[in-house]
C-alpha positions as CSV (number, residue, x, y, z in Angstrom):
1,X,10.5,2.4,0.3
2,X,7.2,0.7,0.6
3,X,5.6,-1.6,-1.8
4,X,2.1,-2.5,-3.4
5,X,1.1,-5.0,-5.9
6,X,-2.6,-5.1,-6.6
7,X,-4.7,-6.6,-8.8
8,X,-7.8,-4.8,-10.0
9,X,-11.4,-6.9,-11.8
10,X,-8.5,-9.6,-12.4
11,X,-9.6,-12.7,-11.1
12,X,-13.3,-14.0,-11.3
13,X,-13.8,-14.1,-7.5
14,X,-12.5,-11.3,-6.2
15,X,-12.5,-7.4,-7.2
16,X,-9.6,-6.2,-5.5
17,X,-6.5,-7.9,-4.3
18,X,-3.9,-6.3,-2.8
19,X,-0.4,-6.9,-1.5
20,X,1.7,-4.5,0.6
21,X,4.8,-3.9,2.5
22,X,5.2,-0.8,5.1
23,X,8.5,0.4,5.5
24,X,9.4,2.4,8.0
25,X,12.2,3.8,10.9
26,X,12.1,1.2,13.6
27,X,11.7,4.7,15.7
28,X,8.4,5.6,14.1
29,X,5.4,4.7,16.8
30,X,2.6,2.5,14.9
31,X,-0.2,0.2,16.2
32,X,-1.1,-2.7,14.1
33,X,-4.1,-3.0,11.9
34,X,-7.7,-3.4,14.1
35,X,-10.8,-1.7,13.5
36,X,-10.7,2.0,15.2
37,X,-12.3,3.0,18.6
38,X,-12.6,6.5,17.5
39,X,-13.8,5.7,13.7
40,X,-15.6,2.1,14.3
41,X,-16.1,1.8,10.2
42,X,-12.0,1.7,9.4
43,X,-10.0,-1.0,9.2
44,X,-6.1,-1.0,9.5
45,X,-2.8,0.3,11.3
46,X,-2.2,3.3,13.1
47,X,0.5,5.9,12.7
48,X,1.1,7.7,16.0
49,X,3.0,10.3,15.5
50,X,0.3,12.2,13.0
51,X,-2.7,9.6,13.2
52,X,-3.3,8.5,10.2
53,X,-2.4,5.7,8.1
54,X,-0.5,3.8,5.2
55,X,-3.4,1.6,4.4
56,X,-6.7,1.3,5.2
57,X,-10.4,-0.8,4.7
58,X,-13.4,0.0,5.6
59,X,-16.7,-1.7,6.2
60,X,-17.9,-0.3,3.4
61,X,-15.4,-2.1,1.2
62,X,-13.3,1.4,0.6
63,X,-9.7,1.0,0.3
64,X,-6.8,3.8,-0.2
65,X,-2.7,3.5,0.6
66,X,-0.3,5.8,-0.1
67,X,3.3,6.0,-0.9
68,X,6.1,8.7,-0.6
69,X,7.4,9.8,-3.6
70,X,11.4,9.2,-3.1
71,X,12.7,12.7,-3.5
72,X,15.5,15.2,-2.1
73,X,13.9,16.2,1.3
74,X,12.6,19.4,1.1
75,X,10.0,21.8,3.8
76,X,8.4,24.7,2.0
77,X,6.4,24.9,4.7
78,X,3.7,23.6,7.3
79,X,2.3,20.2,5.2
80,X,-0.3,18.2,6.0
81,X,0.6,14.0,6.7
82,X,0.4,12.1,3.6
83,X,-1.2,9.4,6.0
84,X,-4.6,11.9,6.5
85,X,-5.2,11.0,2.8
86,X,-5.9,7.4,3.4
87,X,-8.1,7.7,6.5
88,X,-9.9,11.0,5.0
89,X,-11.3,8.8,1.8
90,X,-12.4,5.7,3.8
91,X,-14.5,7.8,5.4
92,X,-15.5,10.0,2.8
93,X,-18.8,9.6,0.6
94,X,-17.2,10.8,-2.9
95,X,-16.2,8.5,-5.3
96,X,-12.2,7.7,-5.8
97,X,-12.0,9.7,-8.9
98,X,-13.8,13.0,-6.9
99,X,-11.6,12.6,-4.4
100,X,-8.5,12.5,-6.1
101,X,-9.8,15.6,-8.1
102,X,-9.9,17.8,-5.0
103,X,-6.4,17.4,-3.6
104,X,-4.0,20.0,-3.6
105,X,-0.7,19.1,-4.2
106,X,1.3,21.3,-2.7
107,X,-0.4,20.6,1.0
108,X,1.6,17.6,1.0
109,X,4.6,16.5,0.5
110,X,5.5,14.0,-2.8
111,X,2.5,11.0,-2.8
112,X,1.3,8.3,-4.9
113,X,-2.4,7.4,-4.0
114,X,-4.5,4.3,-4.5
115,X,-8.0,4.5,-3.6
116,X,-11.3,2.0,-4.6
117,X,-15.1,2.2,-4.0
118,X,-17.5,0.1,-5.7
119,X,-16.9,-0.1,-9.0
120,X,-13.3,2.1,-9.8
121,X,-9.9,2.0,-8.4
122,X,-8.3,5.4,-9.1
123,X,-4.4,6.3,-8.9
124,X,-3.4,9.7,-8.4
125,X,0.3,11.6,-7.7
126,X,1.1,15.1,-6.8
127,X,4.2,14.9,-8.6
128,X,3.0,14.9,-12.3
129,X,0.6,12.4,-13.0
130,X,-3.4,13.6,-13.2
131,X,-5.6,11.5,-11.6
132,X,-6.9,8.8,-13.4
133,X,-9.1,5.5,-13.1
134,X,-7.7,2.5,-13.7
135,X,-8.5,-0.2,-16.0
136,X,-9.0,-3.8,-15.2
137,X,-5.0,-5.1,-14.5
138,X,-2.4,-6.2,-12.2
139,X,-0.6,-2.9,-11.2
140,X,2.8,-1.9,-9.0
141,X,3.6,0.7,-6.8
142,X,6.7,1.5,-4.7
143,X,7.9,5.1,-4.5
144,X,7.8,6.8,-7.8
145,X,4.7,6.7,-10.1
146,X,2.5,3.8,-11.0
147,X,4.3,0.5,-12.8
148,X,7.7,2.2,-12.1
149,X,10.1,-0.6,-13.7
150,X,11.8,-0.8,-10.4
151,X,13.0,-4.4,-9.7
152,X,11.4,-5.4,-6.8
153,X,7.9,-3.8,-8.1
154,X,8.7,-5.8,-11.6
155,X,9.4,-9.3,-9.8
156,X,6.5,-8.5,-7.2
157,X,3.6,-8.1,-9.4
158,X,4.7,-10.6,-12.1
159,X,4.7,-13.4,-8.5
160,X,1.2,-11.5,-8.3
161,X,0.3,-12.3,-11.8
162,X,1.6,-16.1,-11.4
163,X,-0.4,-16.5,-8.4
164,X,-3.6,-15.5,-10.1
165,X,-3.1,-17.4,-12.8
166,X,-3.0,-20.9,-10.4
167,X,-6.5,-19.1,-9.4
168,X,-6.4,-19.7,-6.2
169,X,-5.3,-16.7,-3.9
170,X,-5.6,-16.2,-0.2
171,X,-3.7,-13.9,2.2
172,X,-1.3,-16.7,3.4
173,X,0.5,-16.9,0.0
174,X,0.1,-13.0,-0.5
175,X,2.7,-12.5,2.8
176,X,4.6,-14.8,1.1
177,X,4.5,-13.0,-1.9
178,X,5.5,-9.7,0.3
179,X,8.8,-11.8,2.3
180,X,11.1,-12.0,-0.9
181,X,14.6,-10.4,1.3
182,X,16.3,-10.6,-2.3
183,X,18.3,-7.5,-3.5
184,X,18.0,-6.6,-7.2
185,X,21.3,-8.0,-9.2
186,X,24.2,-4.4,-8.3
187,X,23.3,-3.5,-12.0
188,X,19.9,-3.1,-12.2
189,X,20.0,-1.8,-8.4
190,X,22.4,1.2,-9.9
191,X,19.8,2.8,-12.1
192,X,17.1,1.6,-9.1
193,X,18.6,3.6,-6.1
194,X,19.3,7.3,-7.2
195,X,20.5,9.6,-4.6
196,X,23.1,7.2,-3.5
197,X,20.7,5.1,-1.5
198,X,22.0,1.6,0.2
199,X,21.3,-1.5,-1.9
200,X,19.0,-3.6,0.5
201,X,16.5,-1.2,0.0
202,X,16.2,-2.8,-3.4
203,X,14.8,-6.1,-1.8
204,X,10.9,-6.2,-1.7
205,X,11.4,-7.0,2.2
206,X,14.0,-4.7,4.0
207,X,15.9,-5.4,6.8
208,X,18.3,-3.3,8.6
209,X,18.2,-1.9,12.1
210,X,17.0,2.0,11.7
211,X,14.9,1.3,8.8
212,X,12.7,-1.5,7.5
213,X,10.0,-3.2,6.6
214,X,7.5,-2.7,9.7
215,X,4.7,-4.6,8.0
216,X,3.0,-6.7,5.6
217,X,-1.0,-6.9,4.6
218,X,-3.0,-8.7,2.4
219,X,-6.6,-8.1,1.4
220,X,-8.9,-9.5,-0.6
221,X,-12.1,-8.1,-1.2
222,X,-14.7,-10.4,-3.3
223,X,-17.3,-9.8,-5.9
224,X,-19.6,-11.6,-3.5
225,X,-19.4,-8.7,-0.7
226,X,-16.9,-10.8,1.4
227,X,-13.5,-9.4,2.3
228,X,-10.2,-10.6,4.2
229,X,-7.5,-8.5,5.5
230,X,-4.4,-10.2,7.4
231,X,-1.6,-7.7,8.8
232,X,1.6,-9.4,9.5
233,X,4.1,-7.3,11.5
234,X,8.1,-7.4,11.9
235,X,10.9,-6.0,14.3
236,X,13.8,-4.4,13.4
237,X,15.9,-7.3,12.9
238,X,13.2,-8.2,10.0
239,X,11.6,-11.2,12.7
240,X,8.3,-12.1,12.7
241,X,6.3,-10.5,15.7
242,X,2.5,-10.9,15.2
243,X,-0.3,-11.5,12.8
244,X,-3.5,-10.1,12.7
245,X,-6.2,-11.3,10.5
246,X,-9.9,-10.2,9.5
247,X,-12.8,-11.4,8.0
248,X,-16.3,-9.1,7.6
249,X,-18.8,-9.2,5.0
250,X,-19.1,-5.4,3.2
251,X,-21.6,-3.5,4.6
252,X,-24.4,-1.4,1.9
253,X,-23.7,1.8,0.7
């Protein structure tokens, strides 16, 4: 049930802000967000049990996350990790659009993907919408398609939109942003959580003890090539166990 609020050319200092929250079973074996031994260019936290990631920087200034798409569980078959996508276009040389454009769909199981280079920020799904760029806004995405009225996404990006418009953002209030442990009100939770799923998933921070958020990150990546990334990471009983934070200046293309 992750979450991501970004904004996109929205603010006069900074290109690309983003605001995410990783949830996942307490079980699931992760290192936190540090620039890779094996890839030196990429920037972020590691799943270990299929090596990729959730969300991910590079020097570069490329950024991609992804999202499950909340769905009956299904297995047609041998699929490749949703988290391959975010590693495989930080390190790729096509634009965001290209990339998107050569997926296949049914190699994966249901995704939502964000993904910026440059001068484009492109949002793509394998589970009916086509690839397209974005234009310059303040955007949400939990575990459906883009801008799903879900409430947590709704009161999350309009905090994101408040915050812009005081003009002066910076990681620190982002992770604020991202702690809200609030459930939606039961009514608008109803409609929310189909397939008879609990009701503190509907809190844009969850907390129980199988499942939860694992993570929070902030970036900001400037129109003046600078860039900030701050990882702030949880145990199961939602308490705060670490923070992590980066600064680098982009690197050409």
């Amino acid at each position: 049930m992750c979450l991501i609020v970004c904004a996109w050319q929205a603010h006069p200092r900074y290109r690309l802000i983003v605001a995410a929250n990783r949830d996942e079973f307490h079980a699931r074996p992760a290192l936190g967000a540090d620039w890779w031994t094996d890839q030196p260019t990429v920037l972020a936290g590691r799943d270990l049990q299929a090596g990729g990631s959730w969300l991910a920087v590079s020097r570069s200034g490329r950024f991609a996350t992804v999202t499950n798409y909340r769905e009956h569980p299904h297995t047609p078959g041998q699929l490749h990790s949703r988290g391959d996508l975010v590693t495989r276009f930080v390190t790729a040389g096509n634009t965001p659009l290209q990339f998107a454009d050569s997926l296949v769909g049914d190699q994966y199981a249901g995704f939502s993907l964000l993904a910026s280079a440059g001068d484009s920020l492109v949002y793509a799904s394998n589970r009916g919408d086509l690839p397209r760029a974005l234009p310059a806004g303040v955007y949400g995405l939990s575990n459906a398609t883009l801008d799903s009225p879900w409430p947590k996404l709704l009161r999350s990006r309009e905090r994101l939109r408040r915050l812009l418009r005081n003009d002066k953002p910076n990681t620190t209030k982002l992770l604020s942003l991202l702690s809200d442990r609030t459930p939606a009100d039961a009514g608008e939770a109803a409609a929310d959580l189909r397939y008879s799923l609990p009701h503190f998933l509907s809190s844009p921070f969850v907390v129980s003890h199988d499942y939860g958020t694992r993570c929070s990150t902030a970036i900001m990546i400037g129109h003046d090539g600078s860039a900030s990334f701050s990882e702030c990471r949880f145990d199961r009983d939602g308490t705060f166990v670490g923070r992590s934070d980066f600064e680098f200046e982009l690197e050409p293309r």
